[in-house]
C-alpha positions in Angstrom: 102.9 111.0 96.8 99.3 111.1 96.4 98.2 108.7 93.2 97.3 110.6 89.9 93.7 109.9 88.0 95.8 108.0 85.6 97.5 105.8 88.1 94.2 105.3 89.4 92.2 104.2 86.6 95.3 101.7 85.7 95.2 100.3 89.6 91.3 99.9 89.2 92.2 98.0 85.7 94.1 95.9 87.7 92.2 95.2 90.5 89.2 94.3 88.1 91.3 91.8 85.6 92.8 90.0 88.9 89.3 89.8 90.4 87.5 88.7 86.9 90.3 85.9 87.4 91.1 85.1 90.7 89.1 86.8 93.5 85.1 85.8 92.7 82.7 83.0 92.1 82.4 83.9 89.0 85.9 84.3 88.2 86.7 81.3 89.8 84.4 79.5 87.5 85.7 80.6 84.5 88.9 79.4 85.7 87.3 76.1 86.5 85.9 76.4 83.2 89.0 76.8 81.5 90.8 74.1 83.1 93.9 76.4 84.6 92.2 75.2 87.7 90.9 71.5 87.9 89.3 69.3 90.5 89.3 71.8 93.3 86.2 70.6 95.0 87.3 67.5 95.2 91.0 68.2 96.2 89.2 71.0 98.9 90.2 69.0 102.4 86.7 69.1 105.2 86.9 71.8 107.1 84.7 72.5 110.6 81.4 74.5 109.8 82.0 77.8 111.1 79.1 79.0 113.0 78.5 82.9 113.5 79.6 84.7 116.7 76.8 84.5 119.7 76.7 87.1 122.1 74.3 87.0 124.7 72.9 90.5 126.2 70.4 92.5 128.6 69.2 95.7 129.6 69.4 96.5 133.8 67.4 98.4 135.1 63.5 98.2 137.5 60.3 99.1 136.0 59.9 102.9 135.3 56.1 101.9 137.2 58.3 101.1 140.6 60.3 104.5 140.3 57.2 106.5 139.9 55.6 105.1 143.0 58.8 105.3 145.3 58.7 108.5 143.9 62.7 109.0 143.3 64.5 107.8 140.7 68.5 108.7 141.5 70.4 109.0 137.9 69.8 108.2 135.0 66.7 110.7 136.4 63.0 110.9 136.2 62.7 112.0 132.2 64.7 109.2 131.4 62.1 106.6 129.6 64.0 103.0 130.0 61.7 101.0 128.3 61.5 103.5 125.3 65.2 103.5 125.6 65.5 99.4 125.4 63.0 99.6 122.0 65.2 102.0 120.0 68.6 100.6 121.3 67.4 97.5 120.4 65.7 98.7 116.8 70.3 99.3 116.4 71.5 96.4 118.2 69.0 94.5 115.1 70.8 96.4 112.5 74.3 95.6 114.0 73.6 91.9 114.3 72.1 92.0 110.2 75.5 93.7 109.0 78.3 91.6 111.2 76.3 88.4 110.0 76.2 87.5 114.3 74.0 86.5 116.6 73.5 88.9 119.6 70.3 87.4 121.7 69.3 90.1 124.1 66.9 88.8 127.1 63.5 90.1 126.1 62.4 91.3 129.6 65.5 93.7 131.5 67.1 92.3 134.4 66.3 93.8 137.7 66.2 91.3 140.8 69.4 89.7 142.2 67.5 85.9 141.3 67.1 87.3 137.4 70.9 88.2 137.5 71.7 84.5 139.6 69.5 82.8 136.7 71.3 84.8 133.6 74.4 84.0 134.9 73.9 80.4 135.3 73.2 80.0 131.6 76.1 82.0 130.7 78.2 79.6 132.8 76.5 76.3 131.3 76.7 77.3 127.8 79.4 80.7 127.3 78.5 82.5 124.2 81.5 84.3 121.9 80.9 87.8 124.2 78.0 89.6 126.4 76.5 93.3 125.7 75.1 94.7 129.0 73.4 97.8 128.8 72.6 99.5 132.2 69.6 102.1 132.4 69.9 102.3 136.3 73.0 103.8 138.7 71.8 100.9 141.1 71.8 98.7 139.1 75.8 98.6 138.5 76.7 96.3 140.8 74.5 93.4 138.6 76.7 94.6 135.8 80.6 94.2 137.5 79.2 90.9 138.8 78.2 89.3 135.7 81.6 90.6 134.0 83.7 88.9 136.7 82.0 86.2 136.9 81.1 85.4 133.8 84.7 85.3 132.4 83.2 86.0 129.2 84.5 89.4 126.7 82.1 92.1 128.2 81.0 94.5 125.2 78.8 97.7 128.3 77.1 100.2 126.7 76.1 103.0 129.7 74.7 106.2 128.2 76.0 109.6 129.7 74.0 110.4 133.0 73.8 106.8 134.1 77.3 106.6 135.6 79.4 108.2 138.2 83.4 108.5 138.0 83.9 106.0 140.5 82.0 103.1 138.8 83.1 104.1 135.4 86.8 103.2 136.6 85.5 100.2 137.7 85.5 98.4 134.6 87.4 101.1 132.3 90.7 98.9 132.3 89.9 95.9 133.3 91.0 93.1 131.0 87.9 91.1 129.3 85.5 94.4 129.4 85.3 97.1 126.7 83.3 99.9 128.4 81.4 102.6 126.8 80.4 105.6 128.9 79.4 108.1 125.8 75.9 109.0 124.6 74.3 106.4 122.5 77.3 105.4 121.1 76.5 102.0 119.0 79.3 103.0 116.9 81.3 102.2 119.3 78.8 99.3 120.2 79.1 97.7 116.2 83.2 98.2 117.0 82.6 96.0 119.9 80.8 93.5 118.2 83.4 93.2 115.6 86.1 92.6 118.0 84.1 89.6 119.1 83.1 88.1 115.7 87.0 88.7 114.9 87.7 86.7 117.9 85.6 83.7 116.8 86.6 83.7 113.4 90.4 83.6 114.6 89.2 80.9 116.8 87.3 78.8 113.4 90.2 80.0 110.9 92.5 77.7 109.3 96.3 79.2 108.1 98.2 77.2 106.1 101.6 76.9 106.1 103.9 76.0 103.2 107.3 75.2 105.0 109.2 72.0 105.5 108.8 68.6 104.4 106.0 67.3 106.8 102.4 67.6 106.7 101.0 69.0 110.7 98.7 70.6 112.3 98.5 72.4 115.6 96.4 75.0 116.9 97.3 78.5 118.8 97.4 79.1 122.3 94.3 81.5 123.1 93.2 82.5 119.8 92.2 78.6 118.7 93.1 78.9 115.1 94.6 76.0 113.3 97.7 76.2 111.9 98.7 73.2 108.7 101.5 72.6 107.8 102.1 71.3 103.9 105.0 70.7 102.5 106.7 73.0 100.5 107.3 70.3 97.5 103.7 70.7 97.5 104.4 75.0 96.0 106.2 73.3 93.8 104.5 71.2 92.0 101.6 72.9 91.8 104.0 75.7 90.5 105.1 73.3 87.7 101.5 71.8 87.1 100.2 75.3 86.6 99.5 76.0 82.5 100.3 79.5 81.1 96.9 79.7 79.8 94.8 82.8 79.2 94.3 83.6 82.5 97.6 83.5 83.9 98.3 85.4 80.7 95.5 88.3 81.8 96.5 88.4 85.3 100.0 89.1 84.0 98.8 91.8 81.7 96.9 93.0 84.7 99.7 93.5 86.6 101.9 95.2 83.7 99.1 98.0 83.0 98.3 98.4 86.6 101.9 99.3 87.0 103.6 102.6 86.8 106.4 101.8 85.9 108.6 98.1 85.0 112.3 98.5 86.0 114.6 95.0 86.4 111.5 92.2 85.6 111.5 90.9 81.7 107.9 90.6 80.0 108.5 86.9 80.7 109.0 87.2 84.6 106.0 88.8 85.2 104.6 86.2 83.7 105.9 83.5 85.8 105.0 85.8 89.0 101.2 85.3 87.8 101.9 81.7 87.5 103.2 81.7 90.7 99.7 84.1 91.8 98.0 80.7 90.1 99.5 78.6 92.3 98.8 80.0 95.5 95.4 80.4 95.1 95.1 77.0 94.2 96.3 75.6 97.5 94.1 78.1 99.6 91.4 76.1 97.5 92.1 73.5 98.0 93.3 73.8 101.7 89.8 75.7 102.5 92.2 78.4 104.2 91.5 81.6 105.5 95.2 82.5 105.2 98.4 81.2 104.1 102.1 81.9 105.1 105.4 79.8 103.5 108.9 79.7 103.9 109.8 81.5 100.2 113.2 82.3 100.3 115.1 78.5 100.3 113.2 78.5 96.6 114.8 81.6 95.5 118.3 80.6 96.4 120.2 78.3 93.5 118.8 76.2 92.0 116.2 78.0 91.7 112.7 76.1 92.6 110.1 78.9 92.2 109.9 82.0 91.0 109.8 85.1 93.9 105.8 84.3 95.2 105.7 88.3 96.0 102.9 89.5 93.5 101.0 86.5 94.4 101.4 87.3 98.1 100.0 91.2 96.7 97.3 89.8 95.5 96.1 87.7 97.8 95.9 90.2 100.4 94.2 92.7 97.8 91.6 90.5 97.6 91.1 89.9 101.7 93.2 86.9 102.4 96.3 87.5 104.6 99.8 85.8 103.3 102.5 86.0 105.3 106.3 86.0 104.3 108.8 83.4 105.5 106.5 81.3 107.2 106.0 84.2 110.3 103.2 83.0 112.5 103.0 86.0 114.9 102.6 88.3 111.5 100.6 86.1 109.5 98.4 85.7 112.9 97.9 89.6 113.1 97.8 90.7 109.5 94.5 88.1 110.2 93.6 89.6 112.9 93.7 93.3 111.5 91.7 91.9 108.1 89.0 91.2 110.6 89.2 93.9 112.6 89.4 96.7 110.2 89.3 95.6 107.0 92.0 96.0 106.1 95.5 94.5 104.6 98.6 94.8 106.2 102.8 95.6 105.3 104.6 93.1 106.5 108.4 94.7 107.0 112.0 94.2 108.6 112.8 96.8 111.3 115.1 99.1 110.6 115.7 103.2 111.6 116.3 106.7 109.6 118.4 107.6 113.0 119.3 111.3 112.3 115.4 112.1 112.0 114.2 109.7 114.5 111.6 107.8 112.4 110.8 104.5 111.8 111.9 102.6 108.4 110.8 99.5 107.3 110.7 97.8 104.0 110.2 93.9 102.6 109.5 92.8 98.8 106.0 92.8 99.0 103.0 94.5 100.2 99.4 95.1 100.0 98.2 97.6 96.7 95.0 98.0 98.0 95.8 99.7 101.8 92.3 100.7 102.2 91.1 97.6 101.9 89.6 95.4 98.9 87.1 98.0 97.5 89.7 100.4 97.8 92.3 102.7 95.7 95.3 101.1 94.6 98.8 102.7 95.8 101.0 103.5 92.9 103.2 100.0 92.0 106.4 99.9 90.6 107.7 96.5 88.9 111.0 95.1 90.4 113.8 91.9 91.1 113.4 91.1 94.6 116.1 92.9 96.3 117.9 90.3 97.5 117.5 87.2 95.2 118.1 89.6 92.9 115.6 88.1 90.1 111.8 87.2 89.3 109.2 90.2 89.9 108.2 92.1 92.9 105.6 95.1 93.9 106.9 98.3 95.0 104.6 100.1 96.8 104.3 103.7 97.2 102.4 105.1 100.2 101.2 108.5 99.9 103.0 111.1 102.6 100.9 112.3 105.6 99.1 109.2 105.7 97.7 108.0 108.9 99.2 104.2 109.6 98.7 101.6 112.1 101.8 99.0 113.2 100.9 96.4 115.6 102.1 92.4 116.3 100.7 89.7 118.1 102.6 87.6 120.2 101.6 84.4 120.6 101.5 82.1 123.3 99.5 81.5 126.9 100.0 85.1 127.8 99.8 86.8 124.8 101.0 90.0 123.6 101.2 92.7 121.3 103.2 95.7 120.5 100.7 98.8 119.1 102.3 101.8 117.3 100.6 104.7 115.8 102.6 106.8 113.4 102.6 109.0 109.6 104.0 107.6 106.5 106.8 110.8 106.2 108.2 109.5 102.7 109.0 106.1 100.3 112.5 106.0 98.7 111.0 104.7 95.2 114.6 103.9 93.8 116.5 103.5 97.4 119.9 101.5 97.2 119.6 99.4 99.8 116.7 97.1 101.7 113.9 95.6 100.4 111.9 96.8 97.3 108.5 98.1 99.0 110.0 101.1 102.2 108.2 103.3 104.5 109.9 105.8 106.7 107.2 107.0 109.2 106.9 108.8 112.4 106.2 106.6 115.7 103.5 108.6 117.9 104.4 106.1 121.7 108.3 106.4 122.1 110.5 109.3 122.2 113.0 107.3 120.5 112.6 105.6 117.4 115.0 103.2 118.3 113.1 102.1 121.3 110.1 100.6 118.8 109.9 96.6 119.2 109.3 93.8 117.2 110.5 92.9 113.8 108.1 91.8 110.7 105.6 93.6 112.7 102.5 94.8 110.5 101.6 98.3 109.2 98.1 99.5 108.0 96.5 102.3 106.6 94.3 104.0 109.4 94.5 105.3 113.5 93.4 102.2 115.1 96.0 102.5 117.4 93.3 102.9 120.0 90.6 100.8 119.0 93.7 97.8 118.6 94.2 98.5 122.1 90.5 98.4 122.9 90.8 94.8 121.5 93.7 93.7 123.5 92.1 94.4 126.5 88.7 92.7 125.6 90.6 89.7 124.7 93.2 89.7 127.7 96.0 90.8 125.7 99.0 92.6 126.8 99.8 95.4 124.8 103.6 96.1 124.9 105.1 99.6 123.6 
C-alpha cells in the first residue's frame, strides 16, 4: 500500500498546518499571540540545564620515528602513516562532534607509554565523561586499549581500522558489554552511530517524561537510564481540556487533520474538532512541564461519563513532530519510543500483541500511531479518520503502512538489570476496515523466532527501518540484556 502523489501532497498539507500551529517557534508564537495559549513561560516549571554529551578520546600507537629506527613495525605495517592517519580521522571526528551537538575531546598527543595510559585513566576515573573513543594505530598497543575499557567502566565507542587487528584480539572486546567495537576500514559511519548511542544515553539520563495518571503530583527517576519521571494529575488533562478555546488554531489544526486524511468514516465534523482541542491541550502541558515526553492514563476518561475526548490524534501529532507519547501511562514503552527518537530518529507504533496464527506472523494494532514513520521531515502514511475501537466514539488515526516495508520492534525493560526484547521483521499487510482490535494494525513477519507465537512483550514499539542490529549494538554499549 504504497501512498499516492495525491495522498502525499494532502499528508505534507497536514504536516505543514500542524507545524504552522503547534510544532515551531514561530508557530508557537502565533499561538501565544493569539491567546489559545497563555502564560506558558511563566507556568514552564525549572528544569536542570542539560549539558551536551562529553566523550573523552585518544589515538594509541608509538612514534612512526621509533618504528623506523628499530627497523620493524609488526601490523598495522611499515606504509601505514599513524600520524597522517590521526590528522584526517580527526579532520571526521570534528565533523561528527559539529552535527551531534557533543563534545568529544581527543588527547592532542597519542598515547604510547604504560605512565600516559596510568595518567589518562586517572582522569577518566576522577571526572567520567558520557563515553570514550579509542582508536588504536598499533597491534601492540591493544593491550592499553582492553585496559582502559575495563577499567574505566565507561561506554567504549574503538575504532581499529582493518590490518591493525588480529582474530584473537578482535574477540576480545567484540561482545563484551560497555564496548561497541569497530574492526572495518575507516568506518566513522559506524563511528557517528557510536556517538549517537552515547549522546542518546545522556539525553535519556537529562530527559524529563511526564506522566498524566492519578491524583498525586511525584516524581521519581529510572533505574540506569536517570530520566525523571512526573507524575501530574490527571484532573490537570482535564482542565486544561476544558480551559482550551476553539479558536482559529484549534479550528486549522482540525482542518489539517480532515484534508490530510484519506478518508473520514465514524468521527462527525465536530469530533475532529474536539480531537484538536484535545492536540491543544497536550502540548500545553509539555509546555509547561518543559518535557521531553509525555505518557497518561487515557482510557478512565473515555469510559462514562465521559471526561475527555479520545487524546489519540494528539498523541499522532505529538510524535510527528519528535516528542514521544505514550498510551495508558506505559513506562517501559514511553521509555523506548524515547529511546528510539534518539537513536534513530524516528517515531514509534505503540501496539497490543496479538498473532495471524495460520501464517505465523506477528499482528499488532492500538488506536494511535505515528503518520510520519520516517521521521519528522518525512512522508506521511495514508490516514484514515475513526471512533476509537473500543470506547467506541471521539476520533482516531488509522494508519496504513505500506507492504514490504522494513520495521523495527523493540522494548525496554526497566529496572537494575535492564532489558530489552529486539525484533526485526516486514510489514506483510494492514486490514484498513478489519472487524476486530484496535483502529491502526500491522501484520508483519518476525525475522528471530521460528514461531510467531514465541515473540515477547506486549505494547512493545514498532519502527520504520532495520535497526535490529544497530538496537543491539546499543544494548550492549549500555549493559543491556537483549531478550528474544
Amino acid at each position: 500500500m504504497k501512498t499516492s502523489d495525491h495522498d502525499h501532497d494532502l499528508c505534507c498539507c497536514c504536516r505543514r498546518d500542524f507545524l504552522q500551529t503547534m510544532g515551531t517557534a514561530a508557530g508557537t508564537m502565533a499561538l501565544l499571540s493569539s491567546g489559545a495559549i497563555t502564560a506558558l513561560a511563566e507556568d514552564k516549571r525549572a528544569a536542570p540545564t542539560k549539558q551536551p554529551a562529553l566523550v573523552r578520546g585518544a589515538f594509541l600507537y608509538p612514534p612512526s620515528e621509533t618504528l623506523r629506527e628499530a627497523g620493524y613495525w609488526s601490523w598495522p605495517g611499515s606504509s601505514f602513516d599513524a600520524e597522517g592517519h590521526q590528522r584526517a580521522y580527526m579532520a571526521k571526528i570534528r565533523e561528527i562532534e559539529k552535527k551531534l551537538g557533543m563534545r568529544i575531546e581527543m588527547e592532542e598527543a597519542p598515547l604510547d607509554e604504560p605512565a600516559g595510559v596510568e595518567r589518562f585513566l586517572s582522569e577518566i576515573k576522577q571526572s567520567p565523561p558520557d563515553g570514550l573513543l579509542l582508536i588504536p594505530f598499533k597491534k601492540s598497543h591493544w593491550e592499553h586499549v582492553v585496559r582502559i575499557v575495563e577499567e574505566a567502566n565507561v561506554p567504549s565507542v574503538v575504532l581499529a581500522t582493518l590490518g591493525v587487528l588480529l582474530v584473537d584480539h578482535i574477540n576480545q572486546l567484540h561482545r563484551k558489554p560497555g564496548a561497541y567495537l569497530i574492526s572495518a576500514m575507516d568506518d566513522f559511519g559506524a563511528v557517528e552511530q557510536g556517538m549517537r548511542m552515547i549522546r542518546a544515553a545522556r539525553r535519556m539520563k537529562d530527559g524529563l517524561l511526564v506522566n498524566i495518571a492519578g491524583s498525586e503530583t511525584k516524581e521519581v527517576s529510572v533505574p540506569r537510564l536517570g530520566t525523571r519521571v512526573r507524575s501530574i494529575p490527571l484532573e490537570q488533562f482535564y482542565q486544561e481540556y476544558l480551559r482550551t478555546e476553539i479558536t482559529g488554531p484549534v479550528r486549522e489544526l482540525a482542518q489539517a487533520y480532515l484534508k490530510g486524511a484519506r478518508e473520514r468514516v465514524e468521527p462527525s465534523e465536530d469530533d475532529v474538532l474536539e480531537a484538536a482541542r484535545a492536540c491543544f491541550a497536550l502540548r500545553k502541558i509539555v509546555q509547561k512541564e518543559g518535557a521531553d515526553a509525555i505518557m497518561m492514563n487515557c482510557l478512565p476518561g473515555l469510559r462514562k461519563p465521559h471526561k475527555h475526548v479520545p487524546p489519540c490524534m494528539g498523541f499522532m501529532s505529538l510524535r510527528d513532530e519528535g516528542i514521544p507519547a505514550g498510551c495508558q501511562s506505559d513506562l517501559n514503552s514511553t521509555l523506548t519510543m524515547m529511546l528510539v527518537q534518539e537513536l534513530f530518529g524516528k517515531p514509534g507504533f505503540q501496539q497490543n500483541a496479538a498473532m495471524q496464527t495460520e501464517a505465523n506472523h506477528y499482528f499488532g494494532a492500538h488506536c494511535t500511531s505515528p503518520s510520519k514513520m520516517n521521521g519528522p521531515d518525512g512522508p506521511s502514511e495514508p490516514v484514515i479518520l475513526r471512533s476509537h475501537a473500543e470506547a467506541g466514539w471521539g476520533t482516531v488515526p488509522q494508519v496504513l503502512f505500506p507492504a514490504g516495508q522494513e520495521v523495527t520492534m523493540a522494548q525496554y525493560l526497566s529496572g537494575e538489570s535492564p532489558q530489552m526484547h529486539v525484533y526485526g521483521g516486514k510489514v506483510v499487510r494492514c486490514y484498513p476496515k478489519a472487524p476486530g482490535g484496535c483502529r491502526t494494525n500491522v501484520e508483519m513477519t518476525i525475522d528471530e523466532v521460528a514461531d510467531a507465537c514465541d515473540v515477547k512483550g506486549m505494547h512493545q514499539i514498532v519502527f520504520f527501518g532495520n535497526h535490529a542490529r544497530p538496537l543491539r549494538t546499543f544494548c550492549q554499549l549500555l549493559g543491556i540484556e537483549v531478550v528474544t
